[in-house]
mmCIF file as gemmi writes it, N, C-alpha and C atoms, coordinates in Angstrom:
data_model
loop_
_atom_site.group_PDB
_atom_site.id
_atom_site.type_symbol
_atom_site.label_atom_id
_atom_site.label_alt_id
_atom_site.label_comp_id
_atom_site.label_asym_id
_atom_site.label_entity_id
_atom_site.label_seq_id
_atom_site.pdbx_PDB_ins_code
_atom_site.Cartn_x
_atom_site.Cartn_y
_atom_site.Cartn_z
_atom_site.occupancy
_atom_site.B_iso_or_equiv
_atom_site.pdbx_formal_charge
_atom_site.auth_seq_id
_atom_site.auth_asym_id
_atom_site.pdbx_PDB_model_num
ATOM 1 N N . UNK Axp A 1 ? 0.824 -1.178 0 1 0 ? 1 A 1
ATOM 2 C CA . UNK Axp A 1 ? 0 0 0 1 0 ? 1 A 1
ATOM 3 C C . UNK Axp A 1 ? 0.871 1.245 0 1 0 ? 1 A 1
ATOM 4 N N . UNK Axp A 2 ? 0.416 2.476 -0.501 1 0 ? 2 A 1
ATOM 5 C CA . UNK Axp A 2 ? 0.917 3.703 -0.718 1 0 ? 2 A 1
ATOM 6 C C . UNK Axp A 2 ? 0.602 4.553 0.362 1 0 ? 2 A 1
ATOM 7 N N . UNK Axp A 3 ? 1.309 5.195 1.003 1 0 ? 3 A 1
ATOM 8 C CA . UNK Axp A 3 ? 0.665 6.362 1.487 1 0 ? 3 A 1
ATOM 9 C C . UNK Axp A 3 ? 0.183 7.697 1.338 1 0 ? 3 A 1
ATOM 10 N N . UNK Axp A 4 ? -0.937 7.893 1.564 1 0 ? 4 A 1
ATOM 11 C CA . UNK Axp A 4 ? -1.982 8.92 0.832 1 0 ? 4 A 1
ATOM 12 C C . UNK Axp A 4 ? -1.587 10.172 1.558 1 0 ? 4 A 1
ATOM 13 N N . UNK Axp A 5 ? -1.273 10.443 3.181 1 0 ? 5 A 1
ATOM 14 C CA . UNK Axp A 5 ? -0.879 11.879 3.63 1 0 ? 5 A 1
ATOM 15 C C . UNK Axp A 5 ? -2.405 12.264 3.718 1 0 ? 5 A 1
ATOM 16 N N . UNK Axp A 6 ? -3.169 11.623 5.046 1 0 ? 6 A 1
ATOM 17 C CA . UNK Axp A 6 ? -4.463 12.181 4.936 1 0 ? 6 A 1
ATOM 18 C C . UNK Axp A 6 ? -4.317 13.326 5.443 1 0 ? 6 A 1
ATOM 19 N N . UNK Axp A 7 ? -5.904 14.205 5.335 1 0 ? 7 A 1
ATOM 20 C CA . UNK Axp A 7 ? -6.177 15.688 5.275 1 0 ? 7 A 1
ATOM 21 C C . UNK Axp A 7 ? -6.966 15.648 6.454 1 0 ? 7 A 1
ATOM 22 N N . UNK Axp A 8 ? -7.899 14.781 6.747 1 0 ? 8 A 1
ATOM 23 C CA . UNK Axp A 8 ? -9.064 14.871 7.802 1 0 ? 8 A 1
ATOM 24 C C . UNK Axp A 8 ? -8.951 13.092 8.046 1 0 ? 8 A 1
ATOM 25 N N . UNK Axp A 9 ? -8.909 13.315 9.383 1 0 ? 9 A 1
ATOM 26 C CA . UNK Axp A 9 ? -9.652 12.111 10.171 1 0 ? 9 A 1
ATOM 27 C C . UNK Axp A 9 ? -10.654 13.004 11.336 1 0 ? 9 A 1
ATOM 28 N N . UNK Axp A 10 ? -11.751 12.697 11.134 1 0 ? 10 A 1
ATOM 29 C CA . UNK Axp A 10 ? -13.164 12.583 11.557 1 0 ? 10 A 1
ATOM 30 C C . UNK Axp A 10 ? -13.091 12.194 12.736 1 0 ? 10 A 1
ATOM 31 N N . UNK Axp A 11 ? -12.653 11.366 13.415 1 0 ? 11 A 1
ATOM 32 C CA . UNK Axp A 11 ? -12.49 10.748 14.723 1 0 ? 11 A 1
ATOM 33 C C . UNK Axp A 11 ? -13.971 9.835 14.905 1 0 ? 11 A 1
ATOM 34 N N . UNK Axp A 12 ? -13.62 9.102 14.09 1 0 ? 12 A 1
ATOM 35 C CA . UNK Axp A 12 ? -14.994 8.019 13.948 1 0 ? 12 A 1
ATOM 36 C C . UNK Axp A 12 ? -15.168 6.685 14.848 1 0 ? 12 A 1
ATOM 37 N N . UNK Axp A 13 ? -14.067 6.678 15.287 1 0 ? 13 A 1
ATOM 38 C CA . UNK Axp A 13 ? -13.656 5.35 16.02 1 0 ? 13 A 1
ATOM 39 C C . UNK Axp A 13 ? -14.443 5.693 17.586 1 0 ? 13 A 1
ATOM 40 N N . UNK Axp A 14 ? -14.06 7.076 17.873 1 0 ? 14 A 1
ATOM 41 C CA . UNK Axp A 14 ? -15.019 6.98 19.414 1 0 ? 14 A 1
ATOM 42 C C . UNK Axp A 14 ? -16.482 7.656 18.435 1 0 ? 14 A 1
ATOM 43 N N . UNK Axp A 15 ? -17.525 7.455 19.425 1 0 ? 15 A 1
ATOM 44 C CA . UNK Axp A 15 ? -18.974 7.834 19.232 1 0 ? 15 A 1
ATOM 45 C C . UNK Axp A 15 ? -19.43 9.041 19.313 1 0 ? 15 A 1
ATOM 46 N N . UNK Axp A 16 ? -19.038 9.815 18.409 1 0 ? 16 A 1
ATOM 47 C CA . UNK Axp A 16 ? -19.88 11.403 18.312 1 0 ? 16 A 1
ATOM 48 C C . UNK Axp A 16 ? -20.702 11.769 17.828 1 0 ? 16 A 1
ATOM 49 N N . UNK Axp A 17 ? -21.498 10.693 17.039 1 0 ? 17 A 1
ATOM 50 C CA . UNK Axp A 17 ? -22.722 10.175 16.478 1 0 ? 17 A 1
ATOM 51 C C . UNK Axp A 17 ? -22.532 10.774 14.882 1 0 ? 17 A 1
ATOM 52 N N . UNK Axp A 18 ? -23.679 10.574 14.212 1 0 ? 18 A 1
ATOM 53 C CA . UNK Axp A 18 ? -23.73 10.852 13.176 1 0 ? 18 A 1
ATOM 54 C C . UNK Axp A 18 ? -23.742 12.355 12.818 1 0 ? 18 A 1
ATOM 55 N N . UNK Axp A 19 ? -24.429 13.386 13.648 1 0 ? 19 A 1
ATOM 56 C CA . UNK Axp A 19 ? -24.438 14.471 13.18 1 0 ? 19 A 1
ATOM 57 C C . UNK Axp A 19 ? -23.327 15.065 13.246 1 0 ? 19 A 1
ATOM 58 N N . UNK Axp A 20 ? -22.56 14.452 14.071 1 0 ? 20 A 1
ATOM 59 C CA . UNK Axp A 20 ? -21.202 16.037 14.618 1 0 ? 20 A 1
ATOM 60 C C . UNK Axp A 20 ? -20.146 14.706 13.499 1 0 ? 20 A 1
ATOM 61 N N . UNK Axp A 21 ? -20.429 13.795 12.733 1 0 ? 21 A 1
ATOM 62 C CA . UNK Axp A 21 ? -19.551 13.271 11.904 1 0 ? 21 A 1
ATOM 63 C C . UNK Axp A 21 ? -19.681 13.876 10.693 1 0 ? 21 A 1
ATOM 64 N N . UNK Axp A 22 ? -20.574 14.046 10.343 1 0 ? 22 A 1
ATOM 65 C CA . UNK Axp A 22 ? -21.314 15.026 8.757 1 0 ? 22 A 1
ATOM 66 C C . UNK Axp A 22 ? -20.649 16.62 9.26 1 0 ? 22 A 1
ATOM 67 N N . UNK Axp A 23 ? -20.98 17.077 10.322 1 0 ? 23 A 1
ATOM 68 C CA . UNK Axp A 23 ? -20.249 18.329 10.838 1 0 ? 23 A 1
ATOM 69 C C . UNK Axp A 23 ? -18.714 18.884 10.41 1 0 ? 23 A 1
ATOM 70 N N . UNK Axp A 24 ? -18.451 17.9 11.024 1 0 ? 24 A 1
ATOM 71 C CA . UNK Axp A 24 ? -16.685 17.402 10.679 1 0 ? 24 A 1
ATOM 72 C C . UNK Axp A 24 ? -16.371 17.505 9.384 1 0 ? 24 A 1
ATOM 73 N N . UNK Axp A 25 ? -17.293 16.403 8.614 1 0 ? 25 A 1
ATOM 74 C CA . UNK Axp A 25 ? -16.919 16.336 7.154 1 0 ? 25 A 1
ATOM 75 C C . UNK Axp A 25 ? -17.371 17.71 6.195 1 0 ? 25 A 1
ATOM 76 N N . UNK Axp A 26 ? -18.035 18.031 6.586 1 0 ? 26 A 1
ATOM 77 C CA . UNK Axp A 26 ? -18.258 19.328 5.687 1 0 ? 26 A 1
ATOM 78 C C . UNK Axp A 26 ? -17.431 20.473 5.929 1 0 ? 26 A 1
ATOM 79 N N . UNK Axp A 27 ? -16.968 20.569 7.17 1 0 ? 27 A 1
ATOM 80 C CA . UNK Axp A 27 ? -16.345 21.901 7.819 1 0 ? 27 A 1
ATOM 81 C C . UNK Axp A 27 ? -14.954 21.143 7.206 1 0 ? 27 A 1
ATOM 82 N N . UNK Axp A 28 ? -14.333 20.302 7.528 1 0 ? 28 A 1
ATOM 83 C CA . UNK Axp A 28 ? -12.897 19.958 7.117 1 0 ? 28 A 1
ATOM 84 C C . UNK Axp A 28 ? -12.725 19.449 5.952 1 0 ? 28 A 1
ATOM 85 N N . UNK Axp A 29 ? -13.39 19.432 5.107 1 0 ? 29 A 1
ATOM 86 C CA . UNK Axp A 29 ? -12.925 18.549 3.714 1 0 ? 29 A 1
ATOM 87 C C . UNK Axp A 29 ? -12.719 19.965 2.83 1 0 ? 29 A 1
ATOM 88 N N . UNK Axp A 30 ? -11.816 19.56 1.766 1 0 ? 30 A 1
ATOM 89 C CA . UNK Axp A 30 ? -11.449 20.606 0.874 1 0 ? 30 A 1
ATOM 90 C C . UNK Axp A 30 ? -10.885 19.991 -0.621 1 0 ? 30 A 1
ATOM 91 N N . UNK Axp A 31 ? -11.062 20.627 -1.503 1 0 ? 31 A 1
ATOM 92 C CA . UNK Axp A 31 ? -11.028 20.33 -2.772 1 0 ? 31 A 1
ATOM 93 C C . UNK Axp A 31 ? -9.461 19.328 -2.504 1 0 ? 31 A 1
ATOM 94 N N . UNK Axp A 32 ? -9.237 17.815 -2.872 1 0 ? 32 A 1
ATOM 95 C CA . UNK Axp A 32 ? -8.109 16.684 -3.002 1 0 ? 32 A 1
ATOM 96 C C . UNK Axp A 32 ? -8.124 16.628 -1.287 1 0 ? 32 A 1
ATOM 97 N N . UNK Axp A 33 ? -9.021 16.332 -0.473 1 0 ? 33 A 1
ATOM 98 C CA . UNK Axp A 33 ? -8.683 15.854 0.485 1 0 ? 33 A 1
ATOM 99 C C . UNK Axp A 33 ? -8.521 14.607 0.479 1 0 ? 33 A 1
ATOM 100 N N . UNK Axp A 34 ? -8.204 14.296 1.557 1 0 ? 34 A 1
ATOM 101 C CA . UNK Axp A 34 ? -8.307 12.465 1.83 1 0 ? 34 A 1
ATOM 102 C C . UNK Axp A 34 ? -8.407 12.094 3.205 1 0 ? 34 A 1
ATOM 103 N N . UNK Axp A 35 ? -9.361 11.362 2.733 1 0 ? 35 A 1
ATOM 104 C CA . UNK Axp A 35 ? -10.671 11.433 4.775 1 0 ? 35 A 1
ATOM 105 C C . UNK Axp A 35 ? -10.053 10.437 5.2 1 0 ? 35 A 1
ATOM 106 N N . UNK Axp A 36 ? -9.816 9.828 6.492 1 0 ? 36 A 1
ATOM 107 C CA . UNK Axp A 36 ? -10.07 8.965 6.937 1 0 ? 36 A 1
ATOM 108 C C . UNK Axp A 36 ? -10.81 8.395 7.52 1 0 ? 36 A 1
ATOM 109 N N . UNK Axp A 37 ? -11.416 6.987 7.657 1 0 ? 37 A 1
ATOM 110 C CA . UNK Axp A 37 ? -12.716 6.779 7.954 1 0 ? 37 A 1
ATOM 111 C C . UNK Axp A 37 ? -12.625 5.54 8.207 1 0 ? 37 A 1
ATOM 112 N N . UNK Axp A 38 ? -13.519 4.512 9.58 1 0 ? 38 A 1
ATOM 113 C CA . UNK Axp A 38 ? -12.742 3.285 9.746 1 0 ? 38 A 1
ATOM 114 C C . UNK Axp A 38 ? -14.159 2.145 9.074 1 0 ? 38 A 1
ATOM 115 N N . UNK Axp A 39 ? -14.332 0.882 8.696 1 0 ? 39 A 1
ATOM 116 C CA . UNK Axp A 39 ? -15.236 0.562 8.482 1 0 ? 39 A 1
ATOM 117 C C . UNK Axp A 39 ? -14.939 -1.016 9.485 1 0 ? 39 A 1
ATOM 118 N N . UNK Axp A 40 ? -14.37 -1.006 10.388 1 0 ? 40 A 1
ATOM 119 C CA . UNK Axp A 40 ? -14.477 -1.99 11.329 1 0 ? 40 A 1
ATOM 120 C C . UNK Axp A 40 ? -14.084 -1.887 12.261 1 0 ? 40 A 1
ATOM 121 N N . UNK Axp A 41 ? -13.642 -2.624 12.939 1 0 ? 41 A 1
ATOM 122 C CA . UNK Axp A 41 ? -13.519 -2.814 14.597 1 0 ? 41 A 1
ATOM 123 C C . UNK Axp A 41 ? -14.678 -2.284 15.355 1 0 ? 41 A 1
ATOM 124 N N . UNK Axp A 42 ? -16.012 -2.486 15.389 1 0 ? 42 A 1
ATOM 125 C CA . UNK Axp A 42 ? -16.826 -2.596 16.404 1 0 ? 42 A 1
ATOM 126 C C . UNK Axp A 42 ? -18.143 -1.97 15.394 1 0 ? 42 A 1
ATOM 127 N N . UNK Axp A 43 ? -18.79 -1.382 16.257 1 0 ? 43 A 1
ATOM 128 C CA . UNK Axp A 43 ? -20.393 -0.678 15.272 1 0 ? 43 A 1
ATOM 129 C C . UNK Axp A 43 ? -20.078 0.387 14.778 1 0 ? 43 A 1
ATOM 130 N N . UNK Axp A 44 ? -20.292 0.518 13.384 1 0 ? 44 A 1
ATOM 131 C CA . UNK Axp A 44 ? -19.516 1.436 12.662 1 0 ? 44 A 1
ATOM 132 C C . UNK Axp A 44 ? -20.786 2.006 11.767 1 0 ? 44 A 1
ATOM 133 N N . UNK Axp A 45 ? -22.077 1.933 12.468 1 0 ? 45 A 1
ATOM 134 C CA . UNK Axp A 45 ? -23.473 2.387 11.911 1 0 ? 45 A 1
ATOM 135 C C . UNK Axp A 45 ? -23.252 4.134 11.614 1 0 ? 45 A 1
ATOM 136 N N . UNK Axp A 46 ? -22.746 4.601 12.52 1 0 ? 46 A 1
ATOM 137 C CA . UNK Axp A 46 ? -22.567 6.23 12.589 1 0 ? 46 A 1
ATOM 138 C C . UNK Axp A 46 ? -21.927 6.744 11.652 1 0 ? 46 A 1
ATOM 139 N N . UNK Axp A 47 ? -20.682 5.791 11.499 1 0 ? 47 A 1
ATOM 140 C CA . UNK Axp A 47 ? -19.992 6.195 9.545 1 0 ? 47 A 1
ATOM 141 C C . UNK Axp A 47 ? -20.786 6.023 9.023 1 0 ? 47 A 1
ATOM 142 N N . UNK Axp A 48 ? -21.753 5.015 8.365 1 0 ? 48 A 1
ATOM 143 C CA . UNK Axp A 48 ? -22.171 4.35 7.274 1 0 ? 48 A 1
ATOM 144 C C . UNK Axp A 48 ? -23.126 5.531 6.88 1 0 ? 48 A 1
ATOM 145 N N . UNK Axp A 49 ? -23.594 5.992 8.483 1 0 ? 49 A 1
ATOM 146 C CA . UNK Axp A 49 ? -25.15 6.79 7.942 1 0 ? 49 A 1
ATOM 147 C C . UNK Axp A 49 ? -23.996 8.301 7.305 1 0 ? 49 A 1
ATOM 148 N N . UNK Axp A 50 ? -23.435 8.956 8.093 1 0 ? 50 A 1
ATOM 149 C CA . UNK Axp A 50 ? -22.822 9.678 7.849 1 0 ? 50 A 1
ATOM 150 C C . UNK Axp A 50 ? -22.233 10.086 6.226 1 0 ? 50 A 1
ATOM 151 N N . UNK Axp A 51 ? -21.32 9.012 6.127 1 0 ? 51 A 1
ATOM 152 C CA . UNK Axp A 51 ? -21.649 8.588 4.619 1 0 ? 51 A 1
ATOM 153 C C . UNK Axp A 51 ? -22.671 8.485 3.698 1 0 ? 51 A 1
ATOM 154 N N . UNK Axp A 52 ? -23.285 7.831 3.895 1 0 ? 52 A 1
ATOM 155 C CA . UNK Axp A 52 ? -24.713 8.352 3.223 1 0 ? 52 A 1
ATOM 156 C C . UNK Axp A 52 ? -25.165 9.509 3.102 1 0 ? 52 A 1
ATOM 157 N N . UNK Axp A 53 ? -25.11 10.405 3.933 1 0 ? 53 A 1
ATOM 158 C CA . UNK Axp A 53 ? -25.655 11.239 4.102 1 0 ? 53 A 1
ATOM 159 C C . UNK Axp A 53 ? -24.972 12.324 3.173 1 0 ? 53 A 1
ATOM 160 N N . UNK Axp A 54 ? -23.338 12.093 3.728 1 0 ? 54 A 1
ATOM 161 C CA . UNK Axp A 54 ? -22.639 13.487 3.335 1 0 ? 54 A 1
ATOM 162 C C . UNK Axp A 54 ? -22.311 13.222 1.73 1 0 ? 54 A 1
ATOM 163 N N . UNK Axp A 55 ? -22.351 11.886 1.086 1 0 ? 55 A 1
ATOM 164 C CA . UNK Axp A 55 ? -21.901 11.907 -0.366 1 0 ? 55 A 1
ATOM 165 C C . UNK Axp A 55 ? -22.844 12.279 -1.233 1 0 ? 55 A 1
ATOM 166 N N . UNK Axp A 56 ? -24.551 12.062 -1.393 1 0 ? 56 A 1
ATOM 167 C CA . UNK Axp A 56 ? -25.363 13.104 -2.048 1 0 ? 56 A 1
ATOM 168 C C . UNK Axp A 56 ? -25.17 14.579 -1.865 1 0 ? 56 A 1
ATOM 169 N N . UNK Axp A 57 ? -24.814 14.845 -1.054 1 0 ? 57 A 1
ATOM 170 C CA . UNK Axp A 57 ? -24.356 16.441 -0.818 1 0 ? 57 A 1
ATOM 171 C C . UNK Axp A 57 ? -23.735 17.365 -1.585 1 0 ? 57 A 1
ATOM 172 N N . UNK Axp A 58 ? -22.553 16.386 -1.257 1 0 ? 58 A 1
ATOM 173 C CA . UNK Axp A 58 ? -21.109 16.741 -2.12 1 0 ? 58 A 1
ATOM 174 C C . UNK Axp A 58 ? -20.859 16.41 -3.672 1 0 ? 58 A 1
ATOM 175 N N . UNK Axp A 59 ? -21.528 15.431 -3.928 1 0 ? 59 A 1
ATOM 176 C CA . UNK Axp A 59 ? -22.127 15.432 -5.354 1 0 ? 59 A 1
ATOM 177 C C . UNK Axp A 59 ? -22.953 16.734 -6.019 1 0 ? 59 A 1
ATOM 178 N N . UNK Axp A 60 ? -24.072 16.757 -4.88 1 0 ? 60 A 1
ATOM 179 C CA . UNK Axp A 60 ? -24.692 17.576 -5.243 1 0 ? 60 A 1
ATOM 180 C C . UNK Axp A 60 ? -23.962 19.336 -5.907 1 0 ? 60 A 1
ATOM 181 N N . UNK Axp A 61 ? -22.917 19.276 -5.099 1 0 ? 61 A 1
ATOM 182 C CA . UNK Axp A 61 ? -22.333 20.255 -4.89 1 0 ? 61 A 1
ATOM 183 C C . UNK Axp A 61 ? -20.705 20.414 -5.659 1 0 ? 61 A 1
ATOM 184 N N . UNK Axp A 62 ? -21.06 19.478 -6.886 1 0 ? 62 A 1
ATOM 185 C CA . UNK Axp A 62 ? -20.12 18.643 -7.955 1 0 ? 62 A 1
ATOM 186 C C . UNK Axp A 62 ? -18.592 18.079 -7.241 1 0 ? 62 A 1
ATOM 187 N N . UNK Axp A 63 ? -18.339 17.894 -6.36 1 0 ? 63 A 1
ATOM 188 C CA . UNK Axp A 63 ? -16.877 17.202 -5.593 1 0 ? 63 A 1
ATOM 189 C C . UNK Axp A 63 ? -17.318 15.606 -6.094 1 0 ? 63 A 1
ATOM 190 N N . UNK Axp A 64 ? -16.146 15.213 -6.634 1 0 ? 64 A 1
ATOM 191 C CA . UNK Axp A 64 ? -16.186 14.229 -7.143 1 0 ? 64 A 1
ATOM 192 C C . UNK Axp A 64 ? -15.367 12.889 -6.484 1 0 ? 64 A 1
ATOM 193 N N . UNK Axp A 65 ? -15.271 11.402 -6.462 1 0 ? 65 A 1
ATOM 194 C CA . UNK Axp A 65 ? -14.755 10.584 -4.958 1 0 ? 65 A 1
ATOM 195 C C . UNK Axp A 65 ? -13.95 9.802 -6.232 1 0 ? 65 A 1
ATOM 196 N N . UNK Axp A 66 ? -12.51 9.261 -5.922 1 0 ? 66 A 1
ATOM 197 C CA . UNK Axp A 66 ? -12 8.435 -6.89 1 0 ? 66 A 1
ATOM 198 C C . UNK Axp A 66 ? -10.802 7.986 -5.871 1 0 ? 66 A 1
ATOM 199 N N . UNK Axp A 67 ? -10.458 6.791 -5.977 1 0 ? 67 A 1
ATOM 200 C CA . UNK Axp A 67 ? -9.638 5.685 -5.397 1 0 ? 67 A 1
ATOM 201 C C . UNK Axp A 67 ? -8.087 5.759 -5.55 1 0 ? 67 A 1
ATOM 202 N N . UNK Axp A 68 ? -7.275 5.677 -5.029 1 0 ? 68 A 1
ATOM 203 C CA . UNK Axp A 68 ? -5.657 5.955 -5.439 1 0 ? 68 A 1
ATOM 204 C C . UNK Axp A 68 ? -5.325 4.888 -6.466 1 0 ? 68 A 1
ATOM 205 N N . UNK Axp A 69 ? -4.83 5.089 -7.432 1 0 ? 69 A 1
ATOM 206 C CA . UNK Axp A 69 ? -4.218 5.119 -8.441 1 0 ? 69 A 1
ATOM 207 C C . UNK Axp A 69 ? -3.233 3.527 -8.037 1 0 ? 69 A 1
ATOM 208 N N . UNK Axp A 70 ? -3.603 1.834 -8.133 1 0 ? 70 A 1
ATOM 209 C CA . UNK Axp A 70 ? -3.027 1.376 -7.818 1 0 ? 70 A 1
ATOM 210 C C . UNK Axp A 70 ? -1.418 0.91 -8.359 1 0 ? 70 A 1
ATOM 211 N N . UNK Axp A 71 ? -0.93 0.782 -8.307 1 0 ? 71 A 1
ATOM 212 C CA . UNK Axp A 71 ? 0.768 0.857 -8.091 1 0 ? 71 A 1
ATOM 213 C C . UNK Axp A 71 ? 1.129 -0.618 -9.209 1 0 ? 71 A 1
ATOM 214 N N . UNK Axp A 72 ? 2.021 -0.575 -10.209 1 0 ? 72 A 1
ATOM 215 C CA . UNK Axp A 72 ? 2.143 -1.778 -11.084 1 0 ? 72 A 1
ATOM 216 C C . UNK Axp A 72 ? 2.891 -2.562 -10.513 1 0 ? 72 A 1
């Protein structure tokens, strides 16, 4: 794996629920960020909704989501 040099970690791992996670993500993200975000170790419902929530948004709002570039 490569390292990306994230921009925002959210602090998703303790429970600040869904709203103050969408909070986070809108106030700290910026045109080539790179979020961090965990999708295991325990109930990880508060990302998922969060996610949901915040990627119609940001679409809406033309920011576009694309995957790192894997390595030959």
């Amino acid at each position: 794996m490569r390292p990306l040099g994230r921009r925002l970690a959210v602090g998703d791992r303790e429970p600040p629920g869904t709203d103050e996670l969408v909070r986070r993500l809108r106030e700290g993200t910026t045109p080539g960020a790179v979020v961090l975000l965990h999708d295991g170790g325990g109930d990880r419902r508060q990302t998922v909704e969060a996610v949901d929530r915040i990627i119609p948004e940001f679409r809406a709002a033309g920011r576009r989501f694309d995957m790192p570039a894997r390595r030959a």
